[in-house]
C-alpha positions in Angstrom: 106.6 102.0 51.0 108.1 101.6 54.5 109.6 98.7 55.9 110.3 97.5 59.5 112.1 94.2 59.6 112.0 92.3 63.3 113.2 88.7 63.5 112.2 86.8 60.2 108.9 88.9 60.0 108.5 92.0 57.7 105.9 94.5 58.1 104.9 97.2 55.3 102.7 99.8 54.4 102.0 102.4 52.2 103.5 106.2 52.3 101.0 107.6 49.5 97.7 108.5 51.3 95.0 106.9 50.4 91.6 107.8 48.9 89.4 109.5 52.0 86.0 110.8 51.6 85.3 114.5 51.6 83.4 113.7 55.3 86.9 111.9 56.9 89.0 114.4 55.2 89.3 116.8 57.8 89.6 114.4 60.7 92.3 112.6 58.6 94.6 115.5 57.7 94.8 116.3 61.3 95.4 113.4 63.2 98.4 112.0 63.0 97.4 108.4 64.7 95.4 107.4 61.2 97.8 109.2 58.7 100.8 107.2 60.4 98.9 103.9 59.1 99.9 105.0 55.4 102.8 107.7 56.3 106.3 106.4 56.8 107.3 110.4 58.4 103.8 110.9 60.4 104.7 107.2 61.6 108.1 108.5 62.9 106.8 111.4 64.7 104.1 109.0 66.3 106.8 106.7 67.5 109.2 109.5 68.7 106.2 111.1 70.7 105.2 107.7 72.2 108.2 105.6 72.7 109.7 107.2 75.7 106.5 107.2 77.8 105.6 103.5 76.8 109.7 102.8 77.7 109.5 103.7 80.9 105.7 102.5 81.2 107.4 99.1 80.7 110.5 99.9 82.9 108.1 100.5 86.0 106.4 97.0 85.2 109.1 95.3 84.4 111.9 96.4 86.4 114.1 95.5 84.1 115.7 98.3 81.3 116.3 95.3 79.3 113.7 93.6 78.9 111.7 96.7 79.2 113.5 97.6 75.6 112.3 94.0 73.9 108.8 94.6 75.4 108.7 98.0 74.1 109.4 96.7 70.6 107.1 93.8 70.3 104.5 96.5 71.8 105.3 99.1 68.5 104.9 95.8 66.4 101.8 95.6 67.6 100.8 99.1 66.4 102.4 98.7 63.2 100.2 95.5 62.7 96.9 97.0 63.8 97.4 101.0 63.4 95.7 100.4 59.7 92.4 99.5 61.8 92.2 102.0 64.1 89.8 104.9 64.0 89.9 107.6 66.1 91.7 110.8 67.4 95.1 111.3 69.0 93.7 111.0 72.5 91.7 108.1 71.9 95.2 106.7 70.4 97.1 107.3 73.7 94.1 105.2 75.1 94.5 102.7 72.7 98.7 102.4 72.5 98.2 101.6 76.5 95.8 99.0 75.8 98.1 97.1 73.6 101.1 97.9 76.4 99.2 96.5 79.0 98.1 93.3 77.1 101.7 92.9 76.1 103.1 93.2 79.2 100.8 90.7 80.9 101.2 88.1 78.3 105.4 88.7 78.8 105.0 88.2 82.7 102.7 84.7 82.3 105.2 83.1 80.5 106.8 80.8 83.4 109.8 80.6 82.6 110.3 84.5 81.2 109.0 84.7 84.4 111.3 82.7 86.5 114.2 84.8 84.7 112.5 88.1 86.0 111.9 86.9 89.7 115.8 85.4 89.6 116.9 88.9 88.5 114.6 90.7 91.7 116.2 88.4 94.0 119.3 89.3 93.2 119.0 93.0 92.6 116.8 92.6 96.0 120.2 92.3 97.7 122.4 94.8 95.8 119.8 97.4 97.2 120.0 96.3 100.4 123.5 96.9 100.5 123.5 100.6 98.8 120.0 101.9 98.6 117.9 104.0 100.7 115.1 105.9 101.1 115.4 110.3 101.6 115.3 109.8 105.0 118.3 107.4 104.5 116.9 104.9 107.3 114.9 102.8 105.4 117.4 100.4 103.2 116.1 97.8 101.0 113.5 100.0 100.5 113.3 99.8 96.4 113.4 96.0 96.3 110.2 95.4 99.0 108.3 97.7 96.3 109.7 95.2 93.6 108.9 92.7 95.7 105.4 94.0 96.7 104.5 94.8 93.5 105.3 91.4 91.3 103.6 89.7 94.2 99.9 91.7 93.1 98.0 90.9 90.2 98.3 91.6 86.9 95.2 94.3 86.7 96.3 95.6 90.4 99.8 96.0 88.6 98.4 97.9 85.4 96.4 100.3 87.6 99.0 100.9 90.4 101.6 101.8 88.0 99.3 103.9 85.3 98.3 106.1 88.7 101.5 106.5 90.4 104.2 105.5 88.0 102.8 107.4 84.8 100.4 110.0 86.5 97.3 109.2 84.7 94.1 110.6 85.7 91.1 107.5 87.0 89.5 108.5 84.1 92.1 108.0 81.4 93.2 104.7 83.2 89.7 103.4 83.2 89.5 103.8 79.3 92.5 102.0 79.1 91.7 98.9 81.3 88.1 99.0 80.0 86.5 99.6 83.4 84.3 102.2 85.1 86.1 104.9 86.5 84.6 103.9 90.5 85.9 100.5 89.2 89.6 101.7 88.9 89.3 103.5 92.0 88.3 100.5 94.0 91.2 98.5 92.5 93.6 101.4 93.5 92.8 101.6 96.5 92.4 97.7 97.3 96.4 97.2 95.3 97.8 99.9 97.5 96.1 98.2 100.7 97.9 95.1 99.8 101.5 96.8 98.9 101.7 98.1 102.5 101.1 95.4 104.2 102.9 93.4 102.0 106.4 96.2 102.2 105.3 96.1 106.2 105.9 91.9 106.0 109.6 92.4 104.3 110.6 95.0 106.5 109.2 93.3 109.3 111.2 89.7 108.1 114.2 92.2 106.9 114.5 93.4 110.5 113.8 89.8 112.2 117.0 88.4 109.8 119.3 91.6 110.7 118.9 90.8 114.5 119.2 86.7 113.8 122.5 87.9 111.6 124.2 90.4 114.8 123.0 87.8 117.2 
């Protein structure tokens, strides 16, 4: 039996696999999503194949290692609690890992005063990169803290999407699955969340600009 301990909750399951009909025996002995319900190793290789992608899934949401880590964690959790319920193959479990991301993510970022905490920490990292950062062309500084910026200031589901597309390369279809929408569905909210990051990047450079000229004046 395998044991994950995190906080004052335990969480356990079986290693010994479990009686399967002749019909799910093929499916079962070849994906590794289902045996990793009941399989302390085939768990281990799940987690090592995932965790870096969902990491830095969180990162680009988050924009914040830290907390990205924590998130990560109570996301793994999740998968531990529910992985004896899912059915499916390893693709659909990509799929269905990004779901529980997502949700997880979205509940972190509504907490207010979690919240608060991550808005304090843009602000202030807002003006460490406008000190040192810039974009290749090296005229553009500040340039990483307007996308911060720009992106906390969309919606949650404008967030998911932009950062599934752009961030973690997914294909619409792939992305739709995961937000449970129609493919033209995703498309629409891509293209309507990346409307609203450039004019909303154009209205910080634009006040950026207006506040260096005050400043020299």
């Amino acid at each position: 039996m395998l044991m994950m301990i995190a906080g004052s909750q335990t969480y356990k399951w079986k290693v010994s696999q479990p009686h399967v009909s002749d019909n799910y025996k093929i499916l079962y002995e070849s994906n590794l999503a289902i045996q990793a319900a009941r399989n302390a190793a085939a768990f281990s290789t799940l987690y090592r194949l995932h965790y870096d992608g969902v990491f830095r899934y969180c990162v680009h949401r988050l924009f914040n290692r830290a907390v990205a880590e924590d998130v990560t964690s109570t996301i793994f959790l999740k998968v531990v609690e529910n992985l004896p319920r899912f059915r499916g193959d390893d693709k659909a479990f990509r799929c269905w890992l990004y779901k529980i991301a997502t949700n997880t993510i979205n509940s972190y970022l509504r907490g207010k005063l979690k919240q608060k905490k991550l808005f304090q920490n843009l602000k202030e990292q807002a003006s460490e990169y406008s000190k040192d950062d810039s974009d290749e062309t090296g005229d553009n500084p500040g340039k990483p803290a307007f996308l911060q910026k720009a992106m906390h200031s969309l919606k949650s589901r404008h967030q998911t999407v932009i950062t599934l597309r752009f961030f973690e390369n997914m294909d619409y279809t792939e992305i739709a699955r995961i937000v449970g929408a129609s493919e033209a569905t995703v498309r629409s909210q891509v293209s309507r969340a990346l409307d609203k990051l450039r004019k909303i990047i154009a209205a910080l450079e634009k006040q950026s600009s207006i506040s260096e000229v005050t400043y020299h004046e």
